[in-house]
C-alpha positions as CSV (number, residue, x, y, z in Angstrom):
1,X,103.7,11.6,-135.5
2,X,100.5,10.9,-134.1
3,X,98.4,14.2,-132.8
4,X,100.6,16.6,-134.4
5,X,99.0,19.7,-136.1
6,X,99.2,20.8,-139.9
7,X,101.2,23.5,-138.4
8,X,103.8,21.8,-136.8
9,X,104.1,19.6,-139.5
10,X,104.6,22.4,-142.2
11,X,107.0,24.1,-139.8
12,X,109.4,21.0,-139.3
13,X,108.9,19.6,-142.8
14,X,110.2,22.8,-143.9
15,X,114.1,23.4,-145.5
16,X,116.1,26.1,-146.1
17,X,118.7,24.2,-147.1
18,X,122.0,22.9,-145.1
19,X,125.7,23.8,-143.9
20,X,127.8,20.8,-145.1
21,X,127.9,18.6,-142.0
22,X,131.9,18.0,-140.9
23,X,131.3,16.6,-137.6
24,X,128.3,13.7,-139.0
25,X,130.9,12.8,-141.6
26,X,134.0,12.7,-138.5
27,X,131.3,10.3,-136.8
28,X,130.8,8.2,-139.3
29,X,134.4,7.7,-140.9
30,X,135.1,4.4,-141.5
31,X,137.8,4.6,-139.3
32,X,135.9,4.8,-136.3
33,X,135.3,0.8,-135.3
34,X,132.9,0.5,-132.6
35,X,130.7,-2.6,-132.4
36,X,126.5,-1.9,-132.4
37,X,125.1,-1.8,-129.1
38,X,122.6,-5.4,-128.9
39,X,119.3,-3.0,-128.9
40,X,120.4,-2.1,-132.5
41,X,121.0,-5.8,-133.6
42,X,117.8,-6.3,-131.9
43,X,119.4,-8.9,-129.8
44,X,120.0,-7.3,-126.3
45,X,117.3,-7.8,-123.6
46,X,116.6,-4.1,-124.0
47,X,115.2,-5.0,-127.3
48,X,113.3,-7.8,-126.1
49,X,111.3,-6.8,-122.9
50,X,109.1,-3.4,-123.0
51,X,109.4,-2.3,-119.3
52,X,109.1,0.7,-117.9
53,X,111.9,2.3,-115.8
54,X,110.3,3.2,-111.9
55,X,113.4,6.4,-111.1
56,X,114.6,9.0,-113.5
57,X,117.1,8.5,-115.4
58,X,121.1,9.2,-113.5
59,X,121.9,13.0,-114.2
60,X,124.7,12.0,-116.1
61,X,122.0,10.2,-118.7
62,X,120.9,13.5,-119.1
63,X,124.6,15.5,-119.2
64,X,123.4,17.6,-116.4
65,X,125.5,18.3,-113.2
66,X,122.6,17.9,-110.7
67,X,119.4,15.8,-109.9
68,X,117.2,18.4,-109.8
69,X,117.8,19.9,-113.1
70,X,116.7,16.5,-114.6
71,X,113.5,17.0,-116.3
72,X,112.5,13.4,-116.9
73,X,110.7,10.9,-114.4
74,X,110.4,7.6,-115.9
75,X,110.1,6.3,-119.7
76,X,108.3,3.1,-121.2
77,X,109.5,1.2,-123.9
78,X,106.7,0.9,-126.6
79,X,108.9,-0.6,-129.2
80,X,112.1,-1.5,-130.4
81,X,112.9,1.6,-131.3
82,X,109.9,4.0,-129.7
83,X,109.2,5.3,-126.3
84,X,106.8,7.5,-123.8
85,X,108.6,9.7,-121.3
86,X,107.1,11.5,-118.9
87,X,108.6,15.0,-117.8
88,X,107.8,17.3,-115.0
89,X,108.6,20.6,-115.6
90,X,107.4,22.2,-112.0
91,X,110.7,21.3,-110.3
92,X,112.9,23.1,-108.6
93,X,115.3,23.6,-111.7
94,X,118.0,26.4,-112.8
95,X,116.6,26.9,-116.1
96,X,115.7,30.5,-117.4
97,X,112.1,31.6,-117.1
98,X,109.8,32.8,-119.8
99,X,110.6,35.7,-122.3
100,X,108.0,38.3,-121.5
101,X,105.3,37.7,-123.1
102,X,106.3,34.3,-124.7
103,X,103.5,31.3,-125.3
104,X,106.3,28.7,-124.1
105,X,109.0,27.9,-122.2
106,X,111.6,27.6,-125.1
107,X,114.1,27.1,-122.9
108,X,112.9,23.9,-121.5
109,X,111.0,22.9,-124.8
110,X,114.8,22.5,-125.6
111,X,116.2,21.3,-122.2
112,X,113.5,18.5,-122.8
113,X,114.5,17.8,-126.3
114,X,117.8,17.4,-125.4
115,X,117.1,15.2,-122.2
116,X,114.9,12.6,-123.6
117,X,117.3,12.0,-126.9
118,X,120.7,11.7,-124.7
119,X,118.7,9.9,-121.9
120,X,117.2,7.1,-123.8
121,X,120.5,6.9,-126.1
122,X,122.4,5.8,-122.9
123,X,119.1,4.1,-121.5
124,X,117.6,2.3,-123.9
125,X,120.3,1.8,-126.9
126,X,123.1,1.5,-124.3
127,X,125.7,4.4,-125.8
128,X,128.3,4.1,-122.9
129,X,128.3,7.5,-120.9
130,X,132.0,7.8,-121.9
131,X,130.9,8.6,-125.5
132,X,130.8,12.0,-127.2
133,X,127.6,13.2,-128.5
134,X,127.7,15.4,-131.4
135,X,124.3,16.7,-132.1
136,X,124.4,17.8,-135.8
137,X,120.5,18.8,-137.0
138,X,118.7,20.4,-134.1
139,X,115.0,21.5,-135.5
140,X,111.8,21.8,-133.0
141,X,108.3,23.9,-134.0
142,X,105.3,24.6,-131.5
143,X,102.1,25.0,-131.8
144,X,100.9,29.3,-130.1
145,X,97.8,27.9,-130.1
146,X,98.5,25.8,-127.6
147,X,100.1,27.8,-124.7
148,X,101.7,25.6,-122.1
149,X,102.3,25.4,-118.3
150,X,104.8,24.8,-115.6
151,X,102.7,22.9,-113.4
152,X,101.2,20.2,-115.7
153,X,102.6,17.2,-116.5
154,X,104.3,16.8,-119.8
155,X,104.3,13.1,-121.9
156,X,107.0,12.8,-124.9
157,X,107.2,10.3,-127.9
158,X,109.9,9.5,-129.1
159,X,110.8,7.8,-132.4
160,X,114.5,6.9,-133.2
161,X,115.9,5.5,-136.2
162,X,119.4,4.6,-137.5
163,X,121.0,6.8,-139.7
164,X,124.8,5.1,-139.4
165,X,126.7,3.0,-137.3
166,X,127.2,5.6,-135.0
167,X,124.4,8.0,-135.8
168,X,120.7,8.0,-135.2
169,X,117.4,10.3,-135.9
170,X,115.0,10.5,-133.0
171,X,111.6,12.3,-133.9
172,X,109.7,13.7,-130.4
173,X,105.8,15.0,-129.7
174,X,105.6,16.6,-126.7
175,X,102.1,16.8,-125.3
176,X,100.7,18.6,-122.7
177,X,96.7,18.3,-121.6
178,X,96.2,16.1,-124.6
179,X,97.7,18.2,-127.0
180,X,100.8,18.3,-128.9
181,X,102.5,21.9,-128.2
182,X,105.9,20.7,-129.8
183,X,107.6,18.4,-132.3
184,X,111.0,18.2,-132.9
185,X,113.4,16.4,-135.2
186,X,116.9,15.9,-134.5
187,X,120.4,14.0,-135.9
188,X,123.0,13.0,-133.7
189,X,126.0,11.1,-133.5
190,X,129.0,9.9,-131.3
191,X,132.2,8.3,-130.6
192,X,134.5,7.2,-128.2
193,X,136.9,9.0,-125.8
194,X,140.3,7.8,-128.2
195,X,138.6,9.0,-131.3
196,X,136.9,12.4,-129.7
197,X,140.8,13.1,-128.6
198,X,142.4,13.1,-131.8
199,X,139.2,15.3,-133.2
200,X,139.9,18.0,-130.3
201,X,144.2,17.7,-130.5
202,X,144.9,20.6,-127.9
203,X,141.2,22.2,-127.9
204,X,140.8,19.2,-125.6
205,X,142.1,21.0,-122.7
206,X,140.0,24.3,-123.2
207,X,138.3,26.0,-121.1
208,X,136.1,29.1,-121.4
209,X,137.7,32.6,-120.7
210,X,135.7,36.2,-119.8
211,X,133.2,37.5,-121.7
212,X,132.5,40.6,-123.0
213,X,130.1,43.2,-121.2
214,X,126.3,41.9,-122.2
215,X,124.1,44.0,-123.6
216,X,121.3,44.9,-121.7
217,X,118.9,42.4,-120.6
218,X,115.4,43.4,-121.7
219,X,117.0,43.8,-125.2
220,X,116.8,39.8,-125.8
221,X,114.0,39.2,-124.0
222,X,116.1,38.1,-120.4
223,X,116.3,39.1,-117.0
224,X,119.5,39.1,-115.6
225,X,122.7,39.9,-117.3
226,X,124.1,35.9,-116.1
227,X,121.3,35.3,-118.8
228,X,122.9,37.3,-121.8
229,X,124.8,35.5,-124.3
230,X,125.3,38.6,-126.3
231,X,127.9,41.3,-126.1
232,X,127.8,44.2,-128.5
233,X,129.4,43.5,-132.2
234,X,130.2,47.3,-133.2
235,X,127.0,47.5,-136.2
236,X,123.3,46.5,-136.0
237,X,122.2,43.3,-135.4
238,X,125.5,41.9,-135.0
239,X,126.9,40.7,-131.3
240,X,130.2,39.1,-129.5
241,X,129.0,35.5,-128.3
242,X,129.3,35.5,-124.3
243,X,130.1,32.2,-123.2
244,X,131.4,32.9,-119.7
245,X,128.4,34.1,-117.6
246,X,128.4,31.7,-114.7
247,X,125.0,30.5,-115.1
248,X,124.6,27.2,-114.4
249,X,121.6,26.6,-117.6
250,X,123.9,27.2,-120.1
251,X,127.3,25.3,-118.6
252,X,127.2,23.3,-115.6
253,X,130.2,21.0,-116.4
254,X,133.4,21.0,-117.8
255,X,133.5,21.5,-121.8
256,X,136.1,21.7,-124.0
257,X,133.5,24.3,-126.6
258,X,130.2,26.0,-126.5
259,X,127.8,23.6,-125.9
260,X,125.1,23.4,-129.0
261,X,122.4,24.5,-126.6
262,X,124.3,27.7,-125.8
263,X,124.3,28.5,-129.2
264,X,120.7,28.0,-129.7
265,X,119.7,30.4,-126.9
266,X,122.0,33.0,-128.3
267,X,120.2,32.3,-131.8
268,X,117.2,32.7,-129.9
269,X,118.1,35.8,-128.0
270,X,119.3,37.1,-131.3
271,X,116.1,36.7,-133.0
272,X,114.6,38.4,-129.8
273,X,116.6,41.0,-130.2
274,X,116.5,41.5,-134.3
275,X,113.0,41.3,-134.0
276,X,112.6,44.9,-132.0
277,X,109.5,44.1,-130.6
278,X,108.4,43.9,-126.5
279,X,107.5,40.2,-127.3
280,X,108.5,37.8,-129.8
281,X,107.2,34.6,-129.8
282,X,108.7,32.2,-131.6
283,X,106.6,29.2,-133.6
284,X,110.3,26.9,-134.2
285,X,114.0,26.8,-134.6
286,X,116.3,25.1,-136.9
287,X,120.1,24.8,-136.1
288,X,123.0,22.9,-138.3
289,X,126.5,22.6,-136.9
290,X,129.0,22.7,-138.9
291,X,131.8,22.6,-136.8
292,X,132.3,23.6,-132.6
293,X,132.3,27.1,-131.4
294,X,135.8,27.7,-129.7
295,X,136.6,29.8,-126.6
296,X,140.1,31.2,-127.7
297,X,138.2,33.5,-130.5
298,X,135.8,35.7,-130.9
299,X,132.6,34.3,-132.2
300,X,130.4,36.8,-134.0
301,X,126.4,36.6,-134.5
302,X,124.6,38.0,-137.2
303,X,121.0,38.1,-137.5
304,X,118.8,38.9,-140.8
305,X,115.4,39.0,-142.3
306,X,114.0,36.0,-144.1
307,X,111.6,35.9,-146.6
308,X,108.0,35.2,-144.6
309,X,106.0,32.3,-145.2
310,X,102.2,31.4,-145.1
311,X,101.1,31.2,-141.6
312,X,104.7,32.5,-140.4
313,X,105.5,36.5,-140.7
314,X,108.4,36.9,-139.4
315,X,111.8,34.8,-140.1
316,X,115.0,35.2,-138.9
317,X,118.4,33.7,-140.0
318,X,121.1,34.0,-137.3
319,X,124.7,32.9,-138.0
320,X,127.9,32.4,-136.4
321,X,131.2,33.4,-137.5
322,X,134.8,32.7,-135.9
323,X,138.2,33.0,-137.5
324,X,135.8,34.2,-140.6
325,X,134.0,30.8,-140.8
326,X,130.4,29.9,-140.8
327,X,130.4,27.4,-137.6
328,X,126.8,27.5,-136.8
329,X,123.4,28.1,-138.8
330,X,120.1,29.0,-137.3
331,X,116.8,29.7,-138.6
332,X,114.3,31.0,-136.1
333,X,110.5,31.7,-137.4
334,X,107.8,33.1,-135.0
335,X,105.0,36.5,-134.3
336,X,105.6,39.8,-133.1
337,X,103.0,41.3,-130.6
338,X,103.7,45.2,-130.5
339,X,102.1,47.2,-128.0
């Protein structure tokens, strides 16, 4: 994408290979029959007229509970399938701050990320809110060199592509003071209610239970224990998933599993945490589902070293486990600053 660093490139471009991916091949059975939506046939007038949209987008667009935890405030149209959004991150929102010491605000790099690709799916390409998203591949790398702020205005591009009938790519730059800070490359899918009911069967009903007692807060780079998503595991780097903690970032609807995002903070906090150091900064994450998190088990995360890279010393691979299964895969590269 246009503007992006060597860097950021390198870092995204990068592969450490894949988790077989169950829930892209559940989306795109041939037994799910959904016509395509007229943007994809190039047909619809959504397809046809570039305009930009004067309000941000419903909160439901962006599968958040309230208005002012949406982070977007208008989007243009450039193309068929490419857009502008423009994001204001100064708001009044419930999202965690900083990790001491951090160049970004990976939470919201990610709360972005995750608001401009559902937004503009429902938007733009029409994906009835009634749909389930699936969000299979969920990479993003920034740039330290460009620290970022709250107050400034952020502007994303967005790229989508079809991968399926019911399955796209959408490529994003996130610029900030005429720099790109972020990119991020991401697969996603969906279906319909029907078909997202026989997938569930009686997880469809679930709801999330107690957690576990957090470990303590500075550990993985957090303030409050609400903010914790890991409970000891018993041996070193290895932790009980909390899912349970009441703050409204990480769930503020009903869900039937641990939302993908949840799973990337705890990646993240594990990392923090494996890392041992007052500040870890990390330069981009790499997650692959390979199927949901339940709450009726105990999930376990397990961090390890990675062999470094050029330009990147320190890589972390952080897995989930439940029921002795692999259900999650993340990859988190960054620095270390030790006092």
């Amino acid at each position: 994408m246009d503007g992006a660093s060597p860097l950021l490139t390198r870092v995204v471009a990068h592969s450490y290979g894949g988790i077989d991916m169950h829930i892209t091949t559940v989306a795109q059975n041939k037994t799910v029959t959904h016509a395509r939506t007229a943007t994809q046939a190039g047909t619809g007038a959504a397809a046809r007229t570039p305009r930009p949209v004067p309000h941000a987008p419903t909160a439901s667009f962006a599968h958040r509970d309230l208005d002012r935890d949406v982070l977007i405030t208008g989007w243009t149209r450039r193309d068929e399938m490419a857009f502008s959004v423009d994001i204001n991150w100064a708001r009044d929102h419930c999202f965690f701050a900083p990790a001491p010491g951090s160049v970004h605000h990976h939470m919201l790099i990610a709360q972005t990320i995750r608001q401009v690709t559902l937004s503009l799916a429902h938007a733009a390409f029409e994906i009835p809110t009634s749909d389930k998203f699936l969000m299979n591949e969920l990479t993003y790398a920034v740039d330290p060199h460009h620290p970022t702020t709250l107050t400034d205005p952020v502007r994303v591009e967005a790229e989508y592509s079809w991968e399926g009938r019911r399955c796209m790519r959408v490529k994003l730059a996130l610029r900030q003071r005429g720099a790109t800070f972020a990119t991020s490359d991401n697969l996603f899918s969906w279906v319909p209610p029907r078909v997202y009911g026989r997938m569930r069967g009686d997880y469809l009903t679930a709801l999330p239970g107690d957690s576990a007692e957090p470990v303590a807060a500075p550990l993985v780079g957090r303030i409050a224990d609400n903010e914790v998503l890991l409970a000891p595991g018993g041996r070193p780097h290895r932790w009980q998933l909390r899912w349970g903690t009441g703050h409204m970032a990480l769930i503020d609807h009903a869900v039937d599993h641990v939302p993908g995002l949840v799973l990337l903070e705890a990646a993240h906090q594990a990392a923090y945490a494996f890392a041992g150091a007052p500040h870890f900064n990390p330069t981009g994450q790499a997650m692959y589902a390979s199927r949901y998190v339940e709450f009726d088990a105990p999930c376990w995360i397990e961090a390890h070293a990675l062999p470094a890279r050029a330009g990147i010393p320190a890589a972390v691979e952080v897995i989930g486990l439940q029921r002795d299964s692999m259900a999650f895969r993340c990859v988190v590269e960054g620095f270390t600053i030790r006092d």
